[in-house]
C-alpha positions as a LaTeX table, in Angstrom:
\begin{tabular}{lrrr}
\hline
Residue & $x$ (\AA) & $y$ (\AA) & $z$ (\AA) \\
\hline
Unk1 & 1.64 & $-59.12$ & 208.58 \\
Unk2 & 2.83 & $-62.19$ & 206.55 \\
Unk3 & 4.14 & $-61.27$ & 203.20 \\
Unk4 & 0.96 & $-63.81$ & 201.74 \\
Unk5 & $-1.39$ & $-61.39$ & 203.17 \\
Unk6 & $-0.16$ & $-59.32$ & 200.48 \\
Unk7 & $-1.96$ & $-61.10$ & 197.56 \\
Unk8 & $-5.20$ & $-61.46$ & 199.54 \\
Unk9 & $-7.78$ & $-59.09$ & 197.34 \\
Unk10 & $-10.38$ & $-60.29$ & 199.70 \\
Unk11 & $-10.98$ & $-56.79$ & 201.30 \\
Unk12 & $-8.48$ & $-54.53$ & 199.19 \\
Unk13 & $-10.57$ & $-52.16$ & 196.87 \\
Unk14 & $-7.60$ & $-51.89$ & 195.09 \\
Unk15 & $-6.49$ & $-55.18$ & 194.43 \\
Unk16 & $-9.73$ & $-55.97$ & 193.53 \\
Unk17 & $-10.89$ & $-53.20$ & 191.29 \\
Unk18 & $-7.51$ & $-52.98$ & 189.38 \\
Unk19 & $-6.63$ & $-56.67$ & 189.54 \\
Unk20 & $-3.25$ & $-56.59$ & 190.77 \\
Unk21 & $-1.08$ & $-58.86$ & 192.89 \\
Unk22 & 0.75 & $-56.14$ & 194.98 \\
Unk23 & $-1.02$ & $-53.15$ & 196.17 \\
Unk24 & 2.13 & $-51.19$ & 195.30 \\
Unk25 & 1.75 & $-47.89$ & 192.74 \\
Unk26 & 4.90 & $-46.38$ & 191.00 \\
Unk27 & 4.60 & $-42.58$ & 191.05 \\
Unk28 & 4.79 & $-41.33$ & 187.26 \\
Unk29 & 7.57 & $-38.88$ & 186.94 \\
Unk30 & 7.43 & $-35.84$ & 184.92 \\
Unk31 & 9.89 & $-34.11$ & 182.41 \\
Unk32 & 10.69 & $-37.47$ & 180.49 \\
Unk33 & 11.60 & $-39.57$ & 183.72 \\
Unk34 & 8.91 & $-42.00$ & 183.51 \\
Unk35 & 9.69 & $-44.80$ & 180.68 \\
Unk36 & 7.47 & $-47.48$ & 179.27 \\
Unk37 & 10.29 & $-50.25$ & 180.05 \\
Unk38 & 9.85 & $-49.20$ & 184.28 \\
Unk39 & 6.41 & $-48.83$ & 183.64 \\
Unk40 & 6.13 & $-52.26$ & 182.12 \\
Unk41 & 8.40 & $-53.50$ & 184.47 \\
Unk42 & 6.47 & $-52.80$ & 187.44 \\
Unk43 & 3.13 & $-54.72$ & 186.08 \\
Unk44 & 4.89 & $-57.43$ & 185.38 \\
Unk45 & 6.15 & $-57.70$ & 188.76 \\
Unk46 & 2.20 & $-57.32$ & 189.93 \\
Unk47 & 2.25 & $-53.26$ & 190.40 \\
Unk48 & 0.93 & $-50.64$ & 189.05 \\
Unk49 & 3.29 & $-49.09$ & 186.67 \\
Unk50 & 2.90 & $-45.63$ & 185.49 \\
Unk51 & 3.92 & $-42.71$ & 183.38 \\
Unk52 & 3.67 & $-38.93$ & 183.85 \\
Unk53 & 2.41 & $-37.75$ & 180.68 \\
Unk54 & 2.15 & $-34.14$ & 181.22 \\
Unk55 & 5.07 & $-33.32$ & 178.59 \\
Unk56 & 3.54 & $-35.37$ & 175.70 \\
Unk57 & 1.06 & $-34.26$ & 172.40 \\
Unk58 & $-1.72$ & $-36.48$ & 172.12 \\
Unk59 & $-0.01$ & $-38.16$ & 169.82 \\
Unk60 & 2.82 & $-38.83$ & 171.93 \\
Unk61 & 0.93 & $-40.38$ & 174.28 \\
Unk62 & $-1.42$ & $-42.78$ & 172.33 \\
Unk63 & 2.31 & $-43.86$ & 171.18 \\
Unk64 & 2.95 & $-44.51$ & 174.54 \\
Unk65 & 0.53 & $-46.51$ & 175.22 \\
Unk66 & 0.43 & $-48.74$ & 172.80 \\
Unk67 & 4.66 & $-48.80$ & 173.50 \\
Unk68 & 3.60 & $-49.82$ & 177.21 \\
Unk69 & 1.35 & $-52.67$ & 175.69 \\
Unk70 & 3.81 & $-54.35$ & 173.79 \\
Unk71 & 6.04 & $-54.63$ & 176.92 \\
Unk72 & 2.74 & $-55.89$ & 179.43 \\
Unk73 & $-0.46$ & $-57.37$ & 179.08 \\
Unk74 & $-0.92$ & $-55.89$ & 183.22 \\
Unk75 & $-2.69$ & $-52.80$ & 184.11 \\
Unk76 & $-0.86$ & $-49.10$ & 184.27 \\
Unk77 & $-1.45$ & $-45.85$ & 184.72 \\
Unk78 & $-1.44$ & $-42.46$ & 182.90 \\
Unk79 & $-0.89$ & $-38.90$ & 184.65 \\
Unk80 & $-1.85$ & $-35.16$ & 183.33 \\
Unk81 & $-1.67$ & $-32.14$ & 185.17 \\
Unk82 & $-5.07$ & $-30.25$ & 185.66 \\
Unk83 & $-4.84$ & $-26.83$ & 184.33 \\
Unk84 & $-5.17$ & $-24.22$ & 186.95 \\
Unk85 & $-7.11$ & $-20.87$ & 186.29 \\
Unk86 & $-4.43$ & $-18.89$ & 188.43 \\
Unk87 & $-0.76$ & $-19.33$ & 189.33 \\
Unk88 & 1.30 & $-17.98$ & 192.61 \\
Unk89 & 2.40 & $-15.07$ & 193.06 \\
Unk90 & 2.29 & $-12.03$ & 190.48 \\
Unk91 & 1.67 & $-12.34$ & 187.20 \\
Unk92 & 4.48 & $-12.41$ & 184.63 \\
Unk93 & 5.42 & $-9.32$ & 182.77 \\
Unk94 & 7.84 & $-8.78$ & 180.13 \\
Unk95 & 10.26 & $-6.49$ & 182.20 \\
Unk96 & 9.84 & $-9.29$ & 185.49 \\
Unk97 & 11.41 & $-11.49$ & 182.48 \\
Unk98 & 13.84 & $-9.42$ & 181.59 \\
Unk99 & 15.06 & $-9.39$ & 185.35 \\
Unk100 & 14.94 & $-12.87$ & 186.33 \\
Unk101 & 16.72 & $-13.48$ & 183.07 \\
Unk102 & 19.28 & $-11.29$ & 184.31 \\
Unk103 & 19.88 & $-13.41$ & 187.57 \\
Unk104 & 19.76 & $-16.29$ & 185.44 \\
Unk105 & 22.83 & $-14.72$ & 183.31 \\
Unk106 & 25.57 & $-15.87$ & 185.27 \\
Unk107 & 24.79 & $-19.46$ & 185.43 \\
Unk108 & 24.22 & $-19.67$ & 181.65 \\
Unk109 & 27.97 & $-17.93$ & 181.11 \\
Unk110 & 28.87 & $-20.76$ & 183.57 \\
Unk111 & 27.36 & $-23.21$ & 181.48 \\
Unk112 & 28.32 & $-22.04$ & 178.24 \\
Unk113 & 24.85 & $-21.13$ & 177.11 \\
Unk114 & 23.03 & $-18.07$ & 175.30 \\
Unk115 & 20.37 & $-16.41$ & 177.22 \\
Unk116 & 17.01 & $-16.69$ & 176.60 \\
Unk117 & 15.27 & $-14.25$ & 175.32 \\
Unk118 & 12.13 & $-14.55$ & 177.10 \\
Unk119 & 10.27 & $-17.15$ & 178.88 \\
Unk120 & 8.06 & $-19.32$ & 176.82 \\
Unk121 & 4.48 & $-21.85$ & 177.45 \\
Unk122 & 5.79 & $-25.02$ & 176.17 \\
Unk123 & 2.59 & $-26.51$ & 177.11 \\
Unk124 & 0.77 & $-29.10$ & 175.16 \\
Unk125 & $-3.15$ & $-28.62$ & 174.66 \\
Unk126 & $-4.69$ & $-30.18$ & 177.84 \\
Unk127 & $-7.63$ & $-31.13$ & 175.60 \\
Unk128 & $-6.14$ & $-32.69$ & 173.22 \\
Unk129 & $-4.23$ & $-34.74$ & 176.08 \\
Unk130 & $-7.10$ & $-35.63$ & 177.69 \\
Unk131 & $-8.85$ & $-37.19$ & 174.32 \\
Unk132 & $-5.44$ & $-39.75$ & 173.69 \\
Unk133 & $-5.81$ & $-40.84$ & 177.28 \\
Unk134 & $-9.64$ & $-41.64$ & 176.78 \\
Unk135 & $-8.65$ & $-43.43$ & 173.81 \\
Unk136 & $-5.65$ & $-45.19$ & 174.99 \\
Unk137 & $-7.89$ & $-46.55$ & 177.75 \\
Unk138 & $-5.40$ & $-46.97$ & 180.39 \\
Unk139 & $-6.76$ & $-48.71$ & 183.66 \\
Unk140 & $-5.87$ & $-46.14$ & 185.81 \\
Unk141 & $-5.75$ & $-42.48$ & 184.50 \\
Unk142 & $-4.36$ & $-40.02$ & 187.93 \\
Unk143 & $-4.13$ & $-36.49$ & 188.15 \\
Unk144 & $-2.56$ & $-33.71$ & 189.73 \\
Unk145 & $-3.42$ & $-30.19$ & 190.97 \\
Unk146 & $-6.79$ & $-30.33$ & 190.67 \\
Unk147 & $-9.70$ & $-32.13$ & 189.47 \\
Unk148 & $-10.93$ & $-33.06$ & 185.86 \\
Unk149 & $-14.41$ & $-32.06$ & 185.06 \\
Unk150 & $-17.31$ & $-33.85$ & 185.11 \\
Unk151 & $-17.67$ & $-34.92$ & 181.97 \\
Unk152 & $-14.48$ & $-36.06$ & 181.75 \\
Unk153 & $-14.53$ & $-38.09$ & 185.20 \\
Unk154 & $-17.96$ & $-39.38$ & 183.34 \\
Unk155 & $-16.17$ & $-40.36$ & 179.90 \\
Unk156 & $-13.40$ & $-42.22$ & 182.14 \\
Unk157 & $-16.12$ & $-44.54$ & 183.44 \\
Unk158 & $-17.86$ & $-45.46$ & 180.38 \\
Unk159 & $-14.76$ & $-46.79$ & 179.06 \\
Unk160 & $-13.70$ & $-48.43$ & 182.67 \\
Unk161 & $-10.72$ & $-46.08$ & 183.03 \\
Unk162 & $-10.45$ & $-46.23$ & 186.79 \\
Unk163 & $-9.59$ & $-42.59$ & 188.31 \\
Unk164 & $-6.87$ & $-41.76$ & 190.95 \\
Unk165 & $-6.54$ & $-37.83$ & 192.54 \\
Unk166 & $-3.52$ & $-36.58$ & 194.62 \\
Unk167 & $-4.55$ & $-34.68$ & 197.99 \\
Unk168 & $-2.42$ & $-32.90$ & 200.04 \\
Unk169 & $-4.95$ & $-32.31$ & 202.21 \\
Unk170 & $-7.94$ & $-33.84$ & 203.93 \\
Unk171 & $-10.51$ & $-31.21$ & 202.55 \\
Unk172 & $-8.64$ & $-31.87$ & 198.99 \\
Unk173 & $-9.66$ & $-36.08$ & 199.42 \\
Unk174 & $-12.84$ & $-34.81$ & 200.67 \\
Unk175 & $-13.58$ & $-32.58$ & 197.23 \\
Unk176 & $-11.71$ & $-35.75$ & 194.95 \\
Unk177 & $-14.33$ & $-37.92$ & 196.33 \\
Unk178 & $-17.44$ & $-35.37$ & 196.32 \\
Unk179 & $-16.58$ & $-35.01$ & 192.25 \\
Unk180 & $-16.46$ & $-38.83$ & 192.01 \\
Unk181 & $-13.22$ & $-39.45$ & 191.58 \\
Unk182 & $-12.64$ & $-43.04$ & 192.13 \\
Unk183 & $-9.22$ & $-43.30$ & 194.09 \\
Unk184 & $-7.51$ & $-40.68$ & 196.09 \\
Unk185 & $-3.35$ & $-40.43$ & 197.11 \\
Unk186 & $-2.35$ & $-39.15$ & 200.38 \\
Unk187 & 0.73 & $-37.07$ & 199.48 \\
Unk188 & 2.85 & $-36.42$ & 202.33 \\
Unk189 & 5.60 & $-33.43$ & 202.22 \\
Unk190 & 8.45 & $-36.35$ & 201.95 \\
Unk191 & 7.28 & $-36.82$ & 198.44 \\
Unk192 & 9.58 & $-35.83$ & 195.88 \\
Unk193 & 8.73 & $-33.58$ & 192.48 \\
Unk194 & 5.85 & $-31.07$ & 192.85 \\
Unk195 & 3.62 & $-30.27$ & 195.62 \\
Unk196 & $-0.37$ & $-31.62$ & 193.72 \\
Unk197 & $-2.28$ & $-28.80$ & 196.37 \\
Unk198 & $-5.20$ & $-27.46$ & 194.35 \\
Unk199 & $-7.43$ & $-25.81$ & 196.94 \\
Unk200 & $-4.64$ & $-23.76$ & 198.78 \\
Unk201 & $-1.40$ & $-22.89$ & 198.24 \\
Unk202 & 1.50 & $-25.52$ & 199.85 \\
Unk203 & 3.19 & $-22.84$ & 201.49 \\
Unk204 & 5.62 & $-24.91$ & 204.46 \\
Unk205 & 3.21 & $-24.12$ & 207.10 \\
Unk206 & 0.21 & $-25.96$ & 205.62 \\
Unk207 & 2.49 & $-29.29$ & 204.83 \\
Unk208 & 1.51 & $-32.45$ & 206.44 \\
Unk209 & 3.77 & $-35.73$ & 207.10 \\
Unk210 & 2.51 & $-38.51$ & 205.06 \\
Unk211 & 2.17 & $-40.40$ & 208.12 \\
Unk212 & 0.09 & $-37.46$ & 209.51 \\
Unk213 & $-2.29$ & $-36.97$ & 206.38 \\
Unk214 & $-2.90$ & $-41.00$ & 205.43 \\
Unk215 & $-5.19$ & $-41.71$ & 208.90 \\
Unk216 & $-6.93$ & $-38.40$ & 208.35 \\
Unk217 & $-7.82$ & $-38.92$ & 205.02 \\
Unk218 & $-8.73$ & $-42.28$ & 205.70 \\
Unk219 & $-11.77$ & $-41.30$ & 208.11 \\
Unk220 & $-12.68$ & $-38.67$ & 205.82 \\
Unk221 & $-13.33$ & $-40.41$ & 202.57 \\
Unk222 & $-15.07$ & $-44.38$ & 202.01 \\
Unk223 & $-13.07$ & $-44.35$ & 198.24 \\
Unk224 & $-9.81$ & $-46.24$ & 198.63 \\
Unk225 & $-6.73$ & $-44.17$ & 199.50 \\
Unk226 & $-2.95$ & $-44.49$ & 198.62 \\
Unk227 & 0.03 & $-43.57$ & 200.79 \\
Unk228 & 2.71 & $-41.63$ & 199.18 \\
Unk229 & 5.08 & $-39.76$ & 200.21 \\
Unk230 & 8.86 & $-41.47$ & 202.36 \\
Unk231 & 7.97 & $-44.73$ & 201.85 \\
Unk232 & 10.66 & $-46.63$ & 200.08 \\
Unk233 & 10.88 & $-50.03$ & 201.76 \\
Unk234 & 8.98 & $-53.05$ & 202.90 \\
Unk235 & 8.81 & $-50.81$ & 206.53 \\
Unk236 & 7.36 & $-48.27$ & 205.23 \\
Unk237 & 4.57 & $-50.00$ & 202.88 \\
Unk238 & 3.35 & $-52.49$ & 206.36 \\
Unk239 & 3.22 & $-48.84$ & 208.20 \\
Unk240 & 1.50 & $-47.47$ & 206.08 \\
Unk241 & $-1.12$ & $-50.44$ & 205.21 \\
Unk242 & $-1.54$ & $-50.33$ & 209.03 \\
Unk243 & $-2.19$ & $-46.84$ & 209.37 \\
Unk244 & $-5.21$ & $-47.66$ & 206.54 \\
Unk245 & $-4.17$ & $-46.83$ & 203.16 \\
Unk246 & $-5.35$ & $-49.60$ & 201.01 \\
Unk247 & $-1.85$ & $-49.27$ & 198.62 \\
Unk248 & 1.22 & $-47.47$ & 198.52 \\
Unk249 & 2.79 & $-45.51$ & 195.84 \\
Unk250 & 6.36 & $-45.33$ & 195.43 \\
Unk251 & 8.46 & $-42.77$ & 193.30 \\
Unk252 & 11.94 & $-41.88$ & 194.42 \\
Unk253 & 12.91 & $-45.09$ & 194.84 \\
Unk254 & 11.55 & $-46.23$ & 191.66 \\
Unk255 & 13.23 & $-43.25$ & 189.72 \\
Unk256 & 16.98 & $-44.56$ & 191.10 \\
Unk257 & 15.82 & $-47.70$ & 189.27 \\
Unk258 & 17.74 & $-48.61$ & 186.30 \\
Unk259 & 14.79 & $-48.98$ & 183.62 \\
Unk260 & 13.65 & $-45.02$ & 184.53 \\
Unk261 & 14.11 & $-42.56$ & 182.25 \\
Unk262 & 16.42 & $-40.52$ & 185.04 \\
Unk263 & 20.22 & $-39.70$ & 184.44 \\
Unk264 & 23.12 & $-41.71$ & 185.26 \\
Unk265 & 23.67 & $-38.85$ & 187.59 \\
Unk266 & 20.38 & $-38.38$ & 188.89 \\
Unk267 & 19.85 & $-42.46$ & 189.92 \\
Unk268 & 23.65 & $-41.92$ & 191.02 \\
Unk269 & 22.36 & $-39.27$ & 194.00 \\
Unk270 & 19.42 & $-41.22$ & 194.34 \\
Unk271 & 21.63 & $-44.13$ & 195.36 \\
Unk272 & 24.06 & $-42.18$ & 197.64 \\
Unk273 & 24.13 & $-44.51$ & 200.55 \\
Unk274 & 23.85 & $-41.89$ & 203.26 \\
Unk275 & 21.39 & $-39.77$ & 201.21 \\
Unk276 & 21.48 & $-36.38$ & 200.10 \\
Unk277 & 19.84 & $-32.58$ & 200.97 \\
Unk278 & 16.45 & $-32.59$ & 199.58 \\
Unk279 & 14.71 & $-29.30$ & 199.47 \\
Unk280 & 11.25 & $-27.28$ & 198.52 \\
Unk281 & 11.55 & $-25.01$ & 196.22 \\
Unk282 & 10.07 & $-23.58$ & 192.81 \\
Unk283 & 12.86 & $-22.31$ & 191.13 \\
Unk284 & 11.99 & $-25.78$ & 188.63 \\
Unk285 & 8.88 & $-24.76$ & 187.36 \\
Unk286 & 7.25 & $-21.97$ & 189.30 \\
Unk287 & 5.19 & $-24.52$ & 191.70 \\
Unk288 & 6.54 & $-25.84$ & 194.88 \\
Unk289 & 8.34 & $-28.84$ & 194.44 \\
Unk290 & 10.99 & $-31.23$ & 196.48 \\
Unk291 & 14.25 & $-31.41$ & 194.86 \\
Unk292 & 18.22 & $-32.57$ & 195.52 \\
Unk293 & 19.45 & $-29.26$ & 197.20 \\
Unk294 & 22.39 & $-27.65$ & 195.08 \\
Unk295 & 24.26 & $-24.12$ & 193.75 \\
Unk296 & 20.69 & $-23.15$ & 192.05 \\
Unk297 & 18.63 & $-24.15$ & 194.64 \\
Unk298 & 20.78 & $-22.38$ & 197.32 \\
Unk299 & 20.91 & $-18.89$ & 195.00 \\
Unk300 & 17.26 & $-18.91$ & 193.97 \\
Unk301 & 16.15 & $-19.20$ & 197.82 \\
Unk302 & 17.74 & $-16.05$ & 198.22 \\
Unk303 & 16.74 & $-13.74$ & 195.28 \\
Unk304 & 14.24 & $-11.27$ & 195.73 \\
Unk305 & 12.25 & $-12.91$ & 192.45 \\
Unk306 & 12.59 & $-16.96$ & 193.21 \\
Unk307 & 10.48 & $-17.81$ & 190.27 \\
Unk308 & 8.77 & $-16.88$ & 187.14 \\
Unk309 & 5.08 & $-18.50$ & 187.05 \\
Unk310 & 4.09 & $-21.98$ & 185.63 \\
Unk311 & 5.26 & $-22.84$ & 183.12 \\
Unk312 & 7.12 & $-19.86$ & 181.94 \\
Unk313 & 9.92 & $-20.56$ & 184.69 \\
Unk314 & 10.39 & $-24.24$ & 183.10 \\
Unk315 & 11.16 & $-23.00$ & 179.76 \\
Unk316 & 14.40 & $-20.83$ & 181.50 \\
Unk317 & 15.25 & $-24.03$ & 183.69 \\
Unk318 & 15.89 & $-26.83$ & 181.34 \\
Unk319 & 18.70 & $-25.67$ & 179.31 \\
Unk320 & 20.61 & $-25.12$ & 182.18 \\
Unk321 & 19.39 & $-28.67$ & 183.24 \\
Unk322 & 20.24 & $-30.22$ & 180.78 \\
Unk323 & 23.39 & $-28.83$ & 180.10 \\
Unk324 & 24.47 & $-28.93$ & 183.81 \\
Unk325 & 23.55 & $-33.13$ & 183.31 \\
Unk326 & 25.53 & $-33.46$ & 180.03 \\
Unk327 & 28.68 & $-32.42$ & 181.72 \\
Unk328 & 28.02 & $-34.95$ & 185.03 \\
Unk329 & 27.47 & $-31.72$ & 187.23 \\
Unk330 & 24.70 & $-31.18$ & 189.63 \\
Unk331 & 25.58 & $-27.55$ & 190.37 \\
Unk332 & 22.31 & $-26.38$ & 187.69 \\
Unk333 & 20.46 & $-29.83$ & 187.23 \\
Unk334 & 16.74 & $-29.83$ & 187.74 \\
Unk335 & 16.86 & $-33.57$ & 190.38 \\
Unk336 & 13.48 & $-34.33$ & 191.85 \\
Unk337 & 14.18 & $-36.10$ & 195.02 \\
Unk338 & 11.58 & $-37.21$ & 198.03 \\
Unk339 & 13.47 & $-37.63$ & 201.59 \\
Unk340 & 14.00 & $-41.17$ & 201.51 \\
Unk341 & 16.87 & $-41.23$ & 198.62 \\
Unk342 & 19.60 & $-43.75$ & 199.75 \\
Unk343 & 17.24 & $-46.01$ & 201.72 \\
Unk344 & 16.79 & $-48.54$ & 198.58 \\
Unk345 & 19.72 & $-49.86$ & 197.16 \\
Unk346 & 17.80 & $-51.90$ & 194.36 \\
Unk347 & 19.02 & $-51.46$ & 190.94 \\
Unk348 & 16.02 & $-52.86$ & 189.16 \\
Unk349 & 12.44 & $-52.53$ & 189.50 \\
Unk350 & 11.35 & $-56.22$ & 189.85 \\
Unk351 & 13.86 & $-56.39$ & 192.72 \\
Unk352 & 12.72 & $-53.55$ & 194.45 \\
Unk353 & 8.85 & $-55.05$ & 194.13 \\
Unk354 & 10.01 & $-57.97$ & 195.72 \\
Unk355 & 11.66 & $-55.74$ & 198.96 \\
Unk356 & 8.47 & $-53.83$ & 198.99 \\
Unk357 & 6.17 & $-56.63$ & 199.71 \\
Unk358 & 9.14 & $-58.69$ & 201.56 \\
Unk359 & 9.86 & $-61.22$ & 199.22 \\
Unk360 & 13.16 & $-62.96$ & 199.26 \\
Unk361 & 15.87 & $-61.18$ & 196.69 \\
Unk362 & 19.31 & $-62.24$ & 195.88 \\
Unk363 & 20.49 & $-58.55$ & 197.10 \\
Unk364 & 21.16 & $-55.04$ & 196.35 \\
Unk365 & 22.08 & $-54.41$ & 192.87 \\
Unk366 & 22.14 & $-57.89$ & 191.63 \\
\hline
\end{tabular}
């Protein structure tokens, strides 16, 4: 396919409906790795730049957006989190705290940390989320594990807020479309950060390939459908236009990128020529979730207890993040990861949108 062919909207729902040049999406990272400067960046460049909003008031986020509009006058996209009526597993109990804090303990002596006391809900109200995003009026707002209700799906489209769902299934596209969601992403096990199932749990057995789900999906639904999941270079995005997906969206390689809100050391793994151990796990947040494989990982997969619930397990995870980041060590550092880290070598968005759609760039990191 001739790189041109990229800028013909003539029979690309997306293109058309959201008016941009490339039919390339940036995932929207969670936990503060999204930024309005990569965001921005990748509308310029004719994308779709985004922002995972889950960790922001509803203040916070009509902040955002009107920080995104003073960097781009080009569409982007806001993310939320669906609420979920039940988590995995058991639910929490003060003693099951008490435990897991226990196998916790070591790490935090490591790290030169009090214990927690207990777990805590950090969350913001999903409400009150939900009203700054109808009244930032992004062009795109996307969701994950599960899907908004009606009358919020019916609020988006009085104010022309186009609406994007994540499957990781075909009978999840089939129930994004039945509710009338507008757009649906393919997400394919190679994706990095959490697993958006809402219908079943994404236990390994039930994973599908990206390259397995995007054909599926696209006989099963007639709304336009995004790839996601491995795809990180110009290869991937004509493979996966071929197989029928009307846009891509990219995240690792994105996150390595120099205007996300990632670490130094984060971007630095992402960058690691010949890659690094990428694994599923929930000892993050209590969902399943591809990260960089490391000491917690590896421990956690082997405790009798691997996780507290959503979000109560967050709340017990990010001060050893953080702290394990501060001092340039990955041993305890929360790294969301999909399997294609090391295959872009671009230090800045615009020059990875011009790989993606095979345009001509000066070269890796320039």
């Amino acid at each position: 396919m001739p790189r041109e062919d990229f800028r013909d909207t003539s029979d690309n729902q997306v293109l058309q409906t959201l008016g941009l040049t490339y039919p390339i999406l940036q995932g929207p990272f969670g936990s503060g790795h999204s930024s309005a400067e990569l965001a921005a960046a990748v509308s310029n460049a004719g994308g779709l730049g985004a922002y995972g909003a889950q960790h922001l008031s509803g203040e916070e986020i009509l902040q955002l957006a009107a920080d995104i509009r003073g960097r781009t006058d080009r569409p982007f996209n806001l993310n939320l989190w669906v609420p979920r009526a039940k988590e995995w597993g058991e639910p929490s109990s003060e003693a099951r705290e008490q435990a897991y804090l226990q196998q916790l303990a070591p790490f935090y002596r490591e790290s030169s940390l009090p214990l927690p006391t207990q777990a805590e809900n950090t969350l913001h109200s999903y409400r009150e989320q939900i009203e700054a995003v109808l009244d930032a009026r992004p062009a795109v707002f996307s969701f994950v594990f599960g899907i908004p209700e009606a009358e919020i799906l019916k609020r988006c489209a009085e104010r022309g807020i186009k609406t994007l769902g994540a499957a990781t299934t075909v009978a999840e596209a089939v129930a994004l479309e039945r509710a009338g969601v507008d757009m649906v992403i393919a997400s394919g096990l190679e994706a990095g950060g959490h697993r958006p199932a809402f219908l079943t749990e994404p236990e390994p057995r039930s994973l599908l390939t990206t390259f397995a789900l995007l054909p599926q999906v696209r006989d099963a639904v007639s709304i336009p459908v995004i790839a996601a999941g491995g795809i990180a270079d110009n290869r991937g995005v004509r493979a996966a236009l071929a197989l029928g997906a009307d846009a891509v969206q990219v995240g690792t390689a994105f996150l390595a990128c120099e205007e996300s809100g990632a670490s130094g050391l984060h971007k630095q793994l992402l960058r690691k020529k010949d890659g690094v151990d990428t694994v599923m796990t929930r000892v993050v947040s209590g969902r399943m979730a591809r990260y960089i494989r490391n000491r917690l990982t590896e421990a956690s997969a082997g405790w009798a207890d691997p996780a507290l619930p959503y979000p109560l397990q967050m709340s017990v995870m990010r001060p050893l993040s953080r702290a394990s980041i501060a001092s340039n060590n990955p041993d305890f550092a929360t790294l969301a990861a999909g399997q294609v880290t090391g295959l872009s070598q671009h230090i800045h968005a615009a020059e990875l949108m011009a790989a993606l759609v095979g345009e001509p760039v000066a070269g890796p990191g320039t």
